[in-house]
N, C-alpha and C positions, 0 to 999 in steps of 0.2 A: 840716453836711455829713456822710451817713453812712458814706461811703468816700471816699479819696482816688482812687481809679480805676473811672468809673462800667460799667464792662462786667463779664463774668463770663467762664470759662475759653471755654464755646462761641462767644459773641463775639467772642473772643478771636481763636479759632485761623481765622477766617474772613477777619478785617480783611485786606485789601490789605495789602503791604511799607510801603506809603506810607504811609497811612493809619493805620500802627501805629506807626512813625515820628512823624509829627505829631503823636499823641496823647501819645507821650513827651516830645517840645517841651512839651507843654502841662501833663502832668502836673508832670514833672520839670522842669521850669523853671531853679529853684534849684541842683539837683543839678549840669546841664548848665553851667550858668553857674561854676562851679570847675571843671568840666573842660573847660571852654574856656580855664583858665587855669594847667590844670597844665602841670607840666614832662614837655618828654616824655621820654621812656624811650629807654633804647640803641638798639634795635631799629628807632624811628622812622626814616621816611624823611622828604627833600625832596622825593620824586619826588612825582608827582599820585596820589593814592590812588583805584581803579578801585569805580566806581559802575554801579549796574546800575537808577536808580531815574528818576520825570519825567519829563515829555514825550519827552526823547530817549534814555532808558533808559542813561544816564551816569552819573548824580548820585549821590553818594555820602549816606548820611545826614544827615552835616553840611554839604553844600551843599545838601540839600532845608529844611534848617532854619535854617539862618545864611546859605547863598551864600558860604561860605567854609568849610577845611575844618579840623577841628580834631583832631589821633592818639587822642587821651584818648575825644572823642565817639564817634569811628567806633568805636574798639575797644568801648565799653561798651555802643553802641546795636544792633552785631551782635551780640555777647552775649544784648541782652535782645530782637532779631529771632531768636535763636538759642531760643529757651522757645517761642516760635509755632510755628517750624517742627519744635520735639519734639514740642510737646504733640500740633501736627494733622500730624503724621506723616508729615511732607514730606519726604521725603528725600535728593529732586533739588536742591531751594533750599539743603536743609545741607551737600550734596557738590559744589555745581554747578562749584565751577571747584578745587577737589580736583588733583593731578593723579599723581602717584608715593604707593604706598600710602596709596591713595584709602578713607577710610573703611567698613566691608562694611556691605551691608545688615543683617546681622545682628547687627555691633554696634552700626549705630542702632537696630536694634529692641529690643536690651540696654539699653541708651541710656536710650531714650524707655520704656522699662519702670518703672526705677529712679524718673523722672520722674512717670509718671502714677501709682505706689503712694503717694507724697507728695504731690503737688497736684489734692487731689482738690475743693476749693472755695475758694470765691470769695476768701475769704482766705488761703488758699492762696498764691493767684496771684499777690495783691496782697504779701505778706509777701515772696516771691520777684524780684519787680520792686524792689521797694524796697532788699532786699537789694543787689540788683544796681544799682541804678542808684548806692549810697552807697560801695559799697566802693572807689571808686579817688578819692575827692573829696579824702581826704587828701593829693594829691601838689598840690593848689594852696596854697602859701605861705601864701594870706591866711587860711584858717581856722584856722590855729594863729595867728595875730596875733586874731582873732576870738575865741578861747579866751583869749588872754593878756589879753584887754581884761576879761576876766569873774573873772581872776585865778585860770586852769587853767593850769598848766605840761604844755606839751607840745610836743614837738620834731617841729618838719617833716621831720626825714631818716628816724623811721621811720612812711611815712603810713597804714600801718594802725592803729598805736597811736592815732594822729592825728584817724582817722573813731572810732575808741572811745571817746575823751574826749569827742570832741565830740558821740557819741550819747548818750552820763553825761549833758554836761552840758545837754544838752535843746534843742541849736544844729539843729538837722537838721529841715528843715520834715516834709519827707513822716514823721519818724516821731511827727508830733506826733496822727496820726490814722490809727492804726490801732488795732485789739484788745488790750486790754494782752498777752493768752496771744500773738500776732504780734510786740508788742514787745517780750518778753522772747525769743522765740527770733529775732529780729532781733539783738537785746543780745550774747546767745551767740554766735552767730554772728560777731559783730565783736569778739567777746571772745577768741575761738580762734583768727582771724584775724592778730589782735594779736600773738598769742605765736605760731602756728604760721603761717607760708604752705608750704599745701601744694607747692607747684607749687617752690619753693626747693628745696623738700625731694627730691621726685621727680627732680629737673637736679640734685643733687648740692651746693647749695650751703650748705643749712644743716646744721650737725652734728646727732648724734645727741641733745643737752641739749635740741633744739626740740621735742623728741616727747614730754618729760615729761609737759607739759598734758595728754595724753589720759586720762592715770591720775586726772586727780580732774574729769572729767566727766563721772560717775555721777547721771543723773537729768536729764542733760538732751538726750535721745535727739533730739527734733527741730530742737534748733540747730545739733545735732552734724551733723545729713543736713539742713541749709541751707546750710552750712557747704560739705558734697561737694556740694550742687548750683550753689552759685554759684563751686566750684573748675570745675567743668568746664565753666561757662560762660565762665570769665575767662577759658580756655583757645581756649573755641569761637571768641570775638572776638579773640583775641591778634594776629591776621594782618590785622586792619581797619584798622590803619595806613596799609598798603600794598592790602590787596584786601577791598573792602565786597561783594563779589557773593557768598560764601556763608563757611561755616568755615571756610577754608582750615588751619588748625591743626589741628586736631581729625582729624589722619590715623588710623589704623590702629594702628601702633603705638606714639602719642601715648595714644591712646584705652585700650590695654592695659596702657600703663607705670603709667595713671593709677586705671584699676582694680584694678592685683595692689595698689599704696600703699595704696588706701583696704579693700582686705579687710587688710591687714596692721595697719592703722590700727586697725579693728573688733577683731581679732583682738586685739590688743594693750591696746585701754581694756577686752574685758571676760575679760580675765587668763590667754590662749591665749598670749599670744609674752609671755615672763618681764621685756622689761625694753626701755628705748626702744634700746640698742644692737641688740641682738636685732632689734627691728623696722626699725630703720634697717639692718641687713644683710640684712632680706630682702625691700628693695627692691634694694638695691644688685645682689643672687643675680640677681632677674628679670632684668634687659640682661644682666646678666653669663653666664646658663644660655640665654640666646637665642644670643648671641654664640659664645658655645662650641659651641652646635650647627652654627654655620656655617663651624667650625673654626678660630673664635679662641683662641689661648694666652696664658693670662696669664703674667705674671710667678711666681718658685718662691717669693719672699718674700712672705708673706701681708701683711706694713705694703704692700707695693707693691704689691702685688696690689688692697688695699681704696684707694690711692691711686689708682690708675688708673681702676679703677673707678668713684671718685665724677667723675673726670676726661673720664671716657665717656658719664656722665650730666651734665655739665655742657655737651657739646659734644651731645647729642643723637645718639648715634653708635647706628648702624641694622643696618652692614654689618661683614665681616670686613675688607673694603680701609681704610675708615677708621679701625677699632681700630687697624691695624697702623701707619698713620700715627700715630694717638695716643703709640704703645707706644714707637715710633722716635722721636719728637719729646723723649719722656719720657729716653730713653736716652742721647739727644743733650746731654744738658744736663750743666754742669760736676757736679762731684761734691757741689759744698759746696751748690750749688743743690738739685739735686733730692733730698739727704738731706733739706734743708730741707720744701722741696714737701711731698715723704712724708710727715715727720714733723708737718707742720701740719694734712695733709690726715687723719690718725689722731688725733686729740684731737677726745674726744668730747664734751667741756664741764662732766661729769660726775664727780666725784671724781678729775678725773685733770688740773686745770688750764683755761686759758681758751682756746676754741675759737675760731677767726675763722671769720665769716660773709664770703664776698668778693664785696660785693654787687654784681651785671650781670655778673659771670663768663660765664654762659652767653651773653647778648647778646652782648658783645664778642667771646667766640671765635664767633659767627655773622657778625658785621660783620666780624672779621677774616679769614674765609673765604669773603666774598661773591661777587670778584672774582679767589680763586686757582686756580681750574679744577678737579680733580679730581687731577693728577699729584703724585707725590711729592714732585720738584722744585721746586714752587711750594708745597704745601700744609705741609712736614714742617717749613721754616724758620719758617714764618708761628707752627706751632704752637709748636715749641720757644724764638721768643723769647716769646710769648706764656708761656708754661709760667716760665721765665727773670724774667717782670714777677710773676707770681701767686706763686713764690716770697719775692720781695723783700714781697708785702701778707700772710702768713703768716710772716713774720721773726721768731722770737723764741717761737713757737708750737712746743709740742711734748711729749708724751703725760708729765704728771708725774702717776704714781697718789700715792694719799691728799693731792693738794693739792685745795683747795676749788674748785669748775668755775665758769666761768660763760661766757657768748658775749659777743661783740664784733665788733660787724658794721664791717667795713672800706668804705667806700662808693668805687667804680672810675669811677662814674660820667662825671665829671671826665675821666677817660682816652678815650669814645668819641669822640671830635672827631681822636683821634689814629688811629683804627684804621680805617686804610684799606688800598686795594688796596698803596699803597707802604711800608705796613709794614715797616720793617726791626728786626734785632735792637739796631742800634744807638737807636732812637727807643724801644724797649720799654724799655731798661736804661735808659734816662734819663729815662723815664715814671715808672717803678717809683721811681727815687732819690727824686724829686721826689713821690713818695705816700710815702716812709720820713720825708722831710724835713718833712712835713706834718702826722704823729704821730697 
């Protein structure tokens, strides 16, 4: 077999939704078959996830393919219907049900630019697809049981590491036939993956110690931009959970948060921004200099100021009305708490002690705001116990210069079953107890 996908890029961009669909059934077989079995993510729903595909123009990817539907499938199969509609410059298909800062034409043409200067052949494409079809496999259980049977240690709670082992150790069908030059910037790619998720980084949730990586990937320039191409597609399918009928993620100013990152990113590995704090505060600046222009005030304490901050990016906040709920929410909070907060949320992992990672942060403050309308009333309690629980997972965190750094990712996961529209302050404080009690 001398490809594992027998079309090329014009083929490509031509297929039917469906019909690009099915072939992914067929390619990826393997791949699909772990993400029918992964766990899902905070963000999932029970609701029925909206299809636009089949005879009656309903069917989501995963019921054209299984007749049943699966979070894991939809989100990676619009993703990689998400490369069709860049490459052939659809733009209707990638905004179609968009609906509040609806992505512009002309950042899809920024977009789809980025795209077609890097995949310009057949293996290209393929290296692309593959990329994307492997990077979320590590959230099904059984391929680290699959690894430990071969005598690889590797822990299912972080599954990017999880897909890197198991491309080491040669588990992963689709890369067993590709170009070696493809499977080495595949390799990188789930190598950088491993140690940095972008998209944590952008939402606020990984510290400044995750951007180290970039300083010693000199030489390996097209893993590095596979890397940003399969970040912005994990992104473009993020919303496939809930809606298979186009990007629904990929708004506007989704799409710009995630391009100042990766010029800061560049910027950074080739020796323009001095150092990964540096770089991590000027992403933090970009919401924060949007914000301000719409007549947001921060805080006069610069620790609280970079706190809120990463708090602003973890909640996704757009407007001046929602900073001020954050701000108030933040205010709200006892005093022993949010010194706490602050002081976690300022450790940078770096010579200056251990930094917590507070993983689904951003999820759960979305689930915990699904149902609270927009008023302050309803929105400011929901935030501040929330705020209230994230200090109790940051407990004990707090900026020690010349101690040795490193991260420690706290997993919240466990918590979304809890965050609902009845959210109380009283259920978040005995959330959090029960995360301190669990160590």
């Amino acid at each position: 077999m001398d490809s594992l996908i027998p079309i090329g890029i014009d083929e490509f961009v031509l297929m039917s939704d469906i019909d690009a669909v099915l072939l992914f059934g067929i390619v990826f077989a393997n791949e699909l078959l772990h993400l029918k079995k992964a766990c899902v993510t905070v963000e999932s729903t029970t609701a029925t996830a909206l299809g636009r595909l089949g005879e009656n123009e309903n069917e989501t990817p995963s019921m054209v393919l299984y007749n049943e539907d699966f979070p894991e499938v939809n989100r990676t199969l619009v993703s990689m219907l998400a490369i069709k509609w860049v490459l052939g410059n659809d733009y209707l298909s990638f905004t179609a049900t968009q609906n509040a800062d609806k992505l512009s034409e002309k950042s899809f043409h920024q977009l789809r630019d980025f795209y077609t200067r890097l995949v310009r052949t057949k293996d290209d494409l393929h290296a692309l697809l593959i990329a994307m079809a492997i990077d979320d496999i590590g959230k099904d259980s059984s391929l680290s049981e699959e690894l430990a049977q071969q005598g690889v240690k590797a822990t299912y709670a972080d599954h990017s590491d999880l897909v890197y082992k198991a491309a080491l150790a040669n588990v992963i069908q689709s890369l067993k036939i590709v170009p070696a030059s493809s499977q080495h910037d595949i390799l990188t790619c789930l190598h950088i993956g491993s140690k940095l998720n972008i998209s944590q980084v952008v939402q606020g949730e990984c510290p400044p110690a995750s951007l180290e990586i970039l300083s010693t990937l000199q030489g390996k320039g097209q893993g590095i931009k596979l890397r940003a191409m399969v970040t912005f597609l994990d992104v473009a399918g993020a919303g496939g959970h809930a809606d298979t009928r186009s990007c629904v993620v990929m708004s506007e100013p989704v799409f710009q948060a995630y391009m100042s990152a990766l010029e800061a990113f560049d910027k950074f590995s080739n020796g323009s921004i001095p150092s990964p704090r540096a770089c991590y505060d000027h992403i933090l600046e970009y919401r924060a200099k949007n914000l301000q222009q719409l007549g947001f005030n921060f805080p006069s304490s610069a620790d609280e100021a970079r706190a809120l901050s990463r708090l602003l990016c973890m909640g996704r906040v757009t407007t001046n009305e929602q900073a001020n709920q954050y701000k108030k929410a933040l205010d709200q909070l006892p005093y022993s708490a949010k010194k706490g907060l602050v002081n976690g949320l300022n450790v940078d992992g770096i010579d200056d002690g251990v930094a917590i990672i507070p993983y689904y942060a951003p999820g759960l403050i979305a689930d915990a705001l699904k149902s609270t309308g927009k008023a302050d009333t309803t929105v400011i309690p929901v935030l501040s116990a929330f705020f209230r629980f994230l200090a109790r997972v940051f407990e004990g965190s707090e900026p020690k210069p010349g101690v040795a750094g490193d991260q420690l990712g706290r997993h919240n996961y466990f918590f979304s079953s809890s965050v609902t529209a009845s959210w109380s302050p009283r259920r978040a404080s005995w959330a959090a107890g029960r995360r301190r009690g669990s160590g």
